[in-house]
C-alpha positions in Angstrom: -28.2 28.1 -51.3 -27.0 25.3 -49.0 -25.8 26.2 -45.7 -21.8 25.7 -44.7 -21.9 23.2 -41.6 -21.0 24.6 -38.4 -19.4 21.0 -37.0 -17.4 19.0 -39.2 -16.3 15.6 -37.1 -13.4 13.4 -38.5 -13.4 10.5 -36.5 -10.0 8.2 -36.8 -8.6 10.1 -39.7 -5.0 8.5 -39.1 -4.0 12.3 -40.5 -2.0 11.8 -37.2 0.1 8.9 -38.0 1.9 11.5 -40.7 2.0 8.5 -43.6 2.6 10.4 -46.5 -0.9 9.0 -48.5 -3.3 10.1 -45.4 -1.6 13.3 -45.3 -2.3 13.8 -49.1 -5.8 12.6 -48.9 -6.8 14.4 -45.7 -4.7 17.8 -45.3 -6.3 19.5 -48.3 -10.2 18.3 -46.9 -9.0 19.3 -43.8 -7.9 23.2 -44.9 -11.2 23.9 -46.6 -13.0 23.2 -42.6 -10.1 25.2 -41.0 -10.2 28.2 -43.2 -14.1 28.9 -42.8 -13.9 31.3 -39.2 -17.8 29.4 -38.6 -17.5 25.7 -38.8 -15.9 23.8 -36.0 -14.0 20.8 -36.8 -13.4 17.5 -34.8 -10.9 15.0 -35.1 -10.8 12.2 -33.0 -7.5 9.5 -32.7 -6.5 6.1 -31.2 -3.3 6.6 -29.3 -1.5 9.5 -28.3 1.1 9.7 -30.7 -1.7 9.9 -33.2 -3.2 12.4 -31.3 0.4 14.4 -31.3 0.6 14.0 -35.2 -2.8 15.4 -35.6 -1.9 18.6 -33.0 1.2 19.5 -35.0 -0.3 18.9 -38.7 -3.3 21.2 -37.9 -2.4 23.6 -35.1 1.5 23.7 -36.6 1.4 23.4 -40.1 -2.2 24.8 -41.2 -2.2 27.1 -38.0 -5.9 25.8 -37.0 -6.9 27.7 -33.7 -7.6 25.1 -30.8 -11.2 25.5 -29.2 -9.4 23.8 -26.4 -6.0 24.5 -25.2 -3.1 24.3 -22.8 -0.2 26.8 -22.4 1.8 24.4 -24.6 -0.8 24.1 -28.0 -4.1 22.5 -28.1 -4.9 20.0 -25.5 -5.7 16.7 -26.4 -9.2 15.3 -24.7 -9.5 11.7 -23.5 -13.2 10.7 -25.3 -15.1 9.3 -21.9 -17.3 8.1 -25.0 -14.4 5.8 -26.9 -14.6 2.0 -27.7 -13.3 1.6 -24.3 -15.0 4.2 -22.0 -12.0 6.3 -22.0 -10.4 3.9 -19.8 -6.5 5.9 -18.8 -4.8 2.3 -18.1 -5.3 1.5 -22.3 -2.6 3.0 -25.1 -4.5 2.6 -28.2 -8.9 3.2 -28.3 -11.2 3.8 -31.2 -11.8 7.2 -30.9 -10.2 7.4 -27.8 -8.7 11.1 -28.0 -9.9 14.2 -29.4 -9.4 17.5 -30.1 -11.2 20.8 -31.7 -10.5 23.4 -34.0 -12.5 26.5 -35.9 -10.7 28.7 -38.3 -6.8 29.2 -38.9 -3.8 32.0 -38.2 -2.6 31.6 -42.0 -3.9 33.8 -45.1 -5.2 31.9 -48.4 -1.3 31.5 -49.3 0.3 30.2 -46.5 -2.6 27.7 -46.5 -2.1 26.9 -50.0 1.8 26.3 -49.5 1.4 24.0 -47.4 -1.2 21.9 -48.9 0.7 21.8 -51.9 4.3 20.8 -50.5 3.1 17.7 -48.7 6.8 16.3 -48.1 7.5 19.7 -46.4 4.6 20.0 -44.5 5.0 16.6 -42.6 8.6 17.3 -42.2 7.6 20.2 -40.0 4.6 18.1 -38.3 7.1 15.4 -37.2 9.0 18.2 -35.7 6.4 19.6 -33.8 5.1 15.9 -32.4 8.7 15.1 -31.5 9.0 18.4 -29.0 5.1 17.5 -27.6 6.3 13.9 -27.1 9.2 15.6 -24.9 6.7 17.7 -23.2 4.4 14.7 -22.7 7.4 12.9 -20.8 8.7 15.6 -18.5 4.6 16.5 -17.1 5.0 12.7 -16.4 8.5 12.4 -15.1 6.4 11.6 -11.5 4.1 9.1 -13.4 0.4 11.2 -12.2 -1.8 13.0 -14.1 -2.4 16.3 -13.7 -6.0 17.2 -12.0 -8.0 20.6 -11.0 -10.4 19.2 -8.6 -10.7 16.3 -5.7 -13.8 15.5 -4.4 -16.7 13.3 -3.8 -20.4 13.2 -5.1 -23.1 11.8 -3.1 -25.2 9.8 -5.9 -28.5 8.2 -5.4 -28.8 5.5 -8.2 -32.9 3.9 -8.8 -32.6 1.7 -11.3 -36.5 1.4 -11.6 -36.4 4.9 -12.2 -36.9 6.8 -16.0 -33.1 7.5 -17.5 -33.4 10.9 -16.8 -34.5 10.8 -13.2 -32.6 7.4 -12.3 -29.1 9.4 -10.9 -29.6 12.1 -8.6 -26.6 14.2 -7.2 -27.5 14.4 -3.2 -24.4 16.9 -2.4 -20.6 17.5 -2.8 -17.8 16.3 -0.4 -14.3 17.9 0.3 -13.0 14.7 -0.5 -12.2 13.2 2.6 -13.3 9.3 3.3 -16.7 8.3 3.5 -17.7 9.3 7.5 -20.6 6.9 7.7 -19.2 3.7 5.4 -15.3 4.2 4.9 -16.0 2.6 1.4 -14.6 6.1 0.1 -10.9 5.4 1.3 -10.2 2.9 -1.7 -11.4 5.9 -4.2 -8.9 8.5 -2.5 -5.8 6.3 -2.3 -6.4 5.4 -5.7 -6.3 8.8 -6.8 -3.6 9.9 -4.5 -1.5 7.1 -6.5 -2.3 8.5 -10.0 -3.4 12.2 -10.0 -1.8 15.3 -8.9 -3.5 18.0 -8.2 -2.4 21.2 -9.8 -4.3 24.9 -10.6 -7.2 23.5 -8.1 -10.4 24.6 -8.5 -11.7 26.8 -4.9 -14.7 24.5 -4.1 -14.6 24.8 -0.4 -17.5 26.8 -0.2 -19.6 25.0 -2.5 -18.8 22.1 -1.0 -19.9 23.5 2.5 -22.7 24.9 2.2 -25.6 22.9 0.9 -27.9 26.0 -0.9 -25.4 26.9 -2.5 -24.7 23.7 -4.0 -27.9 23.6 -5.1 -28.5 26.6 -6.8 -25.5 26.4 -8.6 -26.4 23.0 -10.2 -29.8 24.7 -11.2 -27.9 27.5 -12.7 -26.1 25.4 -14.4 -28.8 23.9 -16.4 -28.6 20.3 -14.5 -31.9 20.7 -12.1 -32.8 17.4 -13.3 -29.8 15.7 -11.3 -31.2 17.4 -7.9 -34.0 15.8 -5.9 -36.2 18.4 -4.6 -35.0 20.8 -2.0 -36.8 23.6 0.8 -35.6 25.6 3.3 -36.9 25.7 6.6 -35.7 28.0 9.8 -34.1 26.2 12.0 -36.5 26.7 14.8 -38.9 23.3 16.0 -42.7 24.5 15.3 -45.8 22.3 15.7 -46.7 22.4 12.0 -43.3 21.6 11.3 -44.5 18.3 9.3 -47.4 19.8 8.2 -45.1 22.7 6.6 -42.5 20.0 4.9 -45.2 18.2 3.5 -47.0 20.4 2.0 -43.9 21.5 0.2 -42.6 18.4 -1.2 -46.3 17.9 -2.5 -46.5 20.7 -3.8 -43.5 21.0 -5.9 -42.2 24.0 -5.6 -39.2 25.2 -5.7 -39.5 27.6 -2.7 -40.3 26.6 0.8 -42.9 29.3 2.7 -40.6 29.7 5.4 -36.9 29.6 4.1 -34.1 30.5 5.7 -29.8 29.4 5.8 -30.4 26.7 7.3 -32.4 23.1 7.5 -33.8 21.5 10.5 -31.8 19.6 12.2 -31.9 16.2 12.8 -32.9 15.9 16.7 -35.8 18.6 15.7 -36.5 16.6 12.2 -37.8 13.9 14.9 -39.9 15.9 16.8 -41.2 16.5 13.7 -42.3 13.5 12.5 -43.7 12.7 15.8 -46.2 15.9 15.2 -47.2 14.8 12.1 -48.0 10.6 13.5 -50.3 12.5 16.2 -52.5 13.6 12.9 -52.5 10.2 11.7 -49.8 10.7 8.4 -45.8 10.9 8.0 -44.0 12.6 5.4 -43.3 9.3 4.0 -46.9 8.2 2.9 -46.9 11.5 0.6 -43.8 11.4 -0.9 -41.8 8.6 -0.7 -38.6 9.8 1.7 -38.0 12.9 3.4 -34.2 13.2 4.2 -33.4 16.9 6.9 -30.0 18.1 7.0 -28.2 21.8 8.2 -27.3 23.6 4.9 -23.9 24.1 6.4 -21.5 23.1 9.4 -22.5 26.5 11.3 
């Protein structure tokens, strides 16, 4: 027997717009998705009053369960992937919202009540969007969005590289301006103008210490977005070179000697200096070799 999908996606139903014809063409399709517990359904809008519509027809009227949600209902998802990029400054955007669903609150009647009284059903929809439009207005009464994390990522971009190796996250900032260049002033007081931060995210020890940054992007499955990383004590040695090289050639992910913290900088030199008396620098074996203390301490 055929298997029941387990990802149903609706892009640009209208469903949201609440005209009466949509609502009778989609709102029984969109039942049979919502009643199976298994099969996740997507529904993607172009504004946010469409997006509203959609919120209150499913989550209100056929009690869908949000896969993604706010303390208010089911959150609705600016699509980074729309006709537009997912650009904030644009009110309407093929596919430009979305939201997420899998299974329902209401028995088999209750589902079948309200697909058969349409008229009552987007009474009670228009209801629902007209409170979320009120709740939309008062989070924006200070004209910001609302924001969980500030920072700044340190990206090396090689365009000559292959797509997955061509963007490499170097490390995480606390989201102060750029020390060295400045250029990341323009980038805070931009979002100091628009966002708010609220519920933060505690990064500060992430953000500080440099292993731990690390690992935690390899945990996370994104090891491909990291350039290669070793630990070395930081204590100057003769074979200090010697020992760098051999681990970036290598390839593995463990250094022989690791410890908390990198070599610094004024040793890093001393370094290279060890390894031009043997007639090679880390750079003729692989490429660039950048040493920096894992943390401020």
């Amino acid at each position: 027997p055929e298997q029941p999908p387990l990802l149903v996606l609706c892009p640009n139903t209208g469903v949201g717009t609440l005209e009466r014809d949509l609502v009778e063409a989609w709102l029984p399709r969109l039942a049979v998705v919502v009643e199976r517990p298994t099969a996740a359904l997507v529904l993607t809008s172009r504004c946010e009053a469409e997006a509203r519509g959609e919120a209150a027809l499913l989550a209100g009227v056929l009690g869908a369960k949000p896969l993604i949600q706010k303390k208010e209902g089911p959150k609705r998802v600016r699509n980074l992937y729309s006709a537009m990029a997912g650009n904030p400054d644009i009110d309407f955007d093929e596919n430009g919202w979305f939201m997420a669903y899998c299974g329902s609150s209401l028995g088999p009647e209750e589902m079948l009540g309200a697909v058969q009284d349409i008229p009552a059903s987007i009474k009670a929809a228009e209801g629902l969007a007209e409170v979320a439009a009120a709740a939309d207005v008062a989070d924006r009464k200070d004209g910001k969005s609302s924001a969980v994390f500030w920072g700044i990522l340190d990206l090396k971009y090689d365009p000559t590289a292959s797509q997955v190796d061509r963007v490499k996250v170097l490390e995480t900032g606390d989201g102060r301006s750029s020390k060295f260049s400045g250029y990341g002033a323009a980038i805070k007081e931009s979002f100091e103008k628009e966002q708010k931060l609220e519920e933060t995210i505690k990064c500060a020890v992430l953000t500080e210490n440099k292993k731990l940054t690390h690992d935690t992007v390899l945990d996370c499955g994104y090891a491909h977005l990291r350039p290669r990383q070793y630990l070395f004590p930081k204590v100057y040695t003769p074979d200090l070179a010697d020992q760098v090289r051999a681990a970036l050639s290598s390839g593995s992910r463990h250094a022989a000697a690791a410890s908390s913290t990198l070599v610094p900088a004024a040793q890093a030199a001393s370094g290279e200096e060890a390894a031009k008396t043997s007639g090679t620098t880390p750079s003729q074996s692989s490429g660039c070799c950048v040493l920096k203390l894992c943390n401020r301490t």
